[in-house]
N, C-alpha and C positions, 0 to 999 in steps of 0.2 A: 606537365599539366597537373595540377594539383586537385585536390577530392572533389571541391567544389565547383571545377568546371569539369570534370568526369562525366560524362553523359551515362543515364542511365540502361543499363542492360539487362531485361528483362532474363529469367529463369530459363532456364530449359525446360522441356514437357517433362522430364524422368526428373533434374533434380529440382523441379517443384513437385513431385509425387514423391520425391525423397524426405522434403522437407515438411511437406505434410504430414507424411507418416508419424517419423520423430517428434512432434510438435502433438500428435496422438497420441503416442506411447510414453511422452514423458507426462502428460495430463494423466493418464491411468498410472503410470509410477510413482509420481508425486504425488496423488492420491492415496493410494496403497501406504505407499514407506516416506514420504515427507521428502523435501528437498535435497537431500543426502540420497536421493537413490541413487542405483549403479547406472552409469552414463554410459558403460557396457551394457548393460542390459538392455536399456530404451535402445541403443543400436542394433541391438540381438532380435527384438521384440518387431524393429522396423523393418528386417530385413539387411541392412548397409551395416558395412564398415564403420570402425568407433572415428578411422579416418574422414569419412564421409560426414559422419555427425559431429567431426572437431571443425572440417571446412565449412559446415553452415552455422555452429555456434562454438566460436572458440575459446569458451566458459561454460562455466553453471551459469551464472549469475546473467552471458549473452541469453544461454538457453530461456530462463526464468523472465528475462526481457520480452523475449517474442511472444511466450507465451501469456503476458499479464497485458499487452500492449493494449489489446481491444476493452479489456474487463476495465481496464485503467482510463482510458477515452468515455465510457460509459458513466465513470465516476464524474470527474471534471461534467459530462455534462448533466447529470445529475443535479451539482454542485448549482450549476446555473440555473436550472429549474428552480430549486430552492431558492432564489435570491428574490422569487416573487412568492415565495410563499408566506403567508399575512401572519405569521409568528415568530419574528425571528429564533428564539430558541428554539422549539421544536423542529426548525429547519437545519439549526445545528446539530440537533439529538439525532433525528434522519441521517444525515449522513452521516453523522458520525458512527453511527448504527451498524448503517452499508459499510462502510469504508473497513470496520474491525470484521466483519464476514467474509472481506473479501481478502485482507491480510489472514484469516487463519484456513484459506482456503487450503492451503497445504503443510504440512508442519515441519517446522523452521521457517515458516516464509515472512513469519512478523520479525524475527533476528535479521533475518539476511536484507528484511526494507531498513532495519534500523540502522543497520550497522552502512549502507549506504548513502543513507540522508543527507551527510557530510563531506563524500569521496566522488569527487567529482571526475577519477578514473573509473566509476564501477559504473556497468552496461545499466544499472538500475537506479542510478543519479536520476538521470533526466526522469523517470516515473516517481521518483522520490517529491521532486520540486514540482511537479506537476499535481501530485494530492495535497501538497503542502501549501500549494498559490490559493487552489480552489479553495480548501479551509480555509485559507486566510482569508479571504470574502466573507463568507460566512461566519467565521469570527468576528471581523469587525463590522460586521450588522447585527449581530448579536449585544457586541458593548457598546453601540452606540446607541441602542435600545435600553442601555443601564444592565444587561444580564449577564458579560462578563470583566471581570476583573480588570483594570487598566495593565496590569502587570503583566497578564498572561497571553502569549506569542503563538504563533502556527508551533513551530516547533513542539511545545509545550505542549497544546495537544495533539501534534501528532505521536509524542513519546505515550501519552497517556492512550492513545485510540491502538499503540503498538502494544502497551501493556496487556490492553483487554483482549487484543487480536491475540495476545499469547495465552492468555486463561482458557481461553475459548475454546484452544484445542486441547483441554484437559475437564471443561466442564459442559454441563447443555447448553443448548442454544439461549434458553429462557434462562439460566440463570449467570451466563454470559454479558446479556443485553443488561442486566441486573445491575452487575459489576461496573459495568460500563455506565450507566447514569448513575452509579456513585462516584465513578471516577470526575464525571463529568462536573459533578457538584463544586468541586474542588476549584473551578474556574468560574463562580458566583462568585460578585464581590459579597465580602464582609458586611453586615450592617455593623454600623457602629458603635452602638449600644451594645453589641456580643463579643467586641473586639477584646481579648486580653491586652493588657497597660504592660509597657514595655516592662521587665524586667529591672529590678533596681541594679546599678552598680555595685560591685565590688567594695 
């Protein structure tokens, strides 16, 4: 029988109050000391075995999955709210906004979305392409409005909304968000009157 027709089996009472705990302790540790904390500890802290906390996430990166799942469902529909808001740029600014508060919720956690984006084995793919779809809506309501560049991809900004999500946890909030709509400038098109003339030949 293969995964797909696997019928589902719900938790036990203890190891869903196992899994709960963990899933608490690694919120206050990755808050504390950033995604690199000890995976011994969050086990120490929950009560259980480091073995108990490999059988419910058998990564950082599974662990960092569970925990972003909801925060990340919230985003996307966010995303959707915005697609009726009567400006398309500032509906991009918005979430682009959220979306860098919520990467530097814990630090290293803008590296570890980046470095996934691409890795369609890392537990944190599938949340990867899921902020990356909804931007993309919102991108291309934005350039169809003439406000961003023909050029410029989801991808593109979601490396730039990674950049800001990583300033963020080294500067304040306010000058953060700062950062972040200069970054964002950079996916205005050109007028063409400001455009520098291509460079002469050799």
């Amino acid at each position: 029988m293969n995964a797909a027709n696997t019928p589902y089996r719900p938790m036990r009472a203890d190891a869903r109050r196992n899994y709960e705990r963990l899933l608490a302790e690694a919120e206050v540790a990755f808050r504390e000391r950033g995604t690199e904390a000890s995976l011994e500890e969050i086990a120490r802290r929950a009560g259980v075995s480091i073995g108990t906390l490999y059988g419910h996430f058998p990564t950082r990166q599974a662990l960092l999955e569970a925990m972003l799942h909801e925060s990340i469902d919230r985003l996307v529909a966010t995303a959707e709210e915005l697609l009726t808001h009567p400006s398309p740029g500032e509906a991009l600014t918005r979430w682009a906004r959220a979306t860098a508060a919520h990467m530097s919720a814990y630090r290293g956690l803008a590296t570890s979305l980046l470095s996934s984006l691409k890795d369609e084995n890392s537990p944190l793919y599938r949340a990867c392409q899921q902020m990356t779809a909804a931007g993309q809506r919102l991108l291309d309501r934005a350039r169809a409005a003439g406000l961003v560049r023909a050029e410029a991809g989801a991808d593109d900004m979601f490396a730039l909304i990674n950049a800001a999500a990583w300033v963020r946890e080294q500067v304040s909030d306010e000058q953060g968000n700062r950062l972040l709509a200069f970054m964002l400038d950079g996916l205005r098109p050109v007028p063409a009157k400001t455009r520098r003339p291509a460079d002469p030949g050799p």
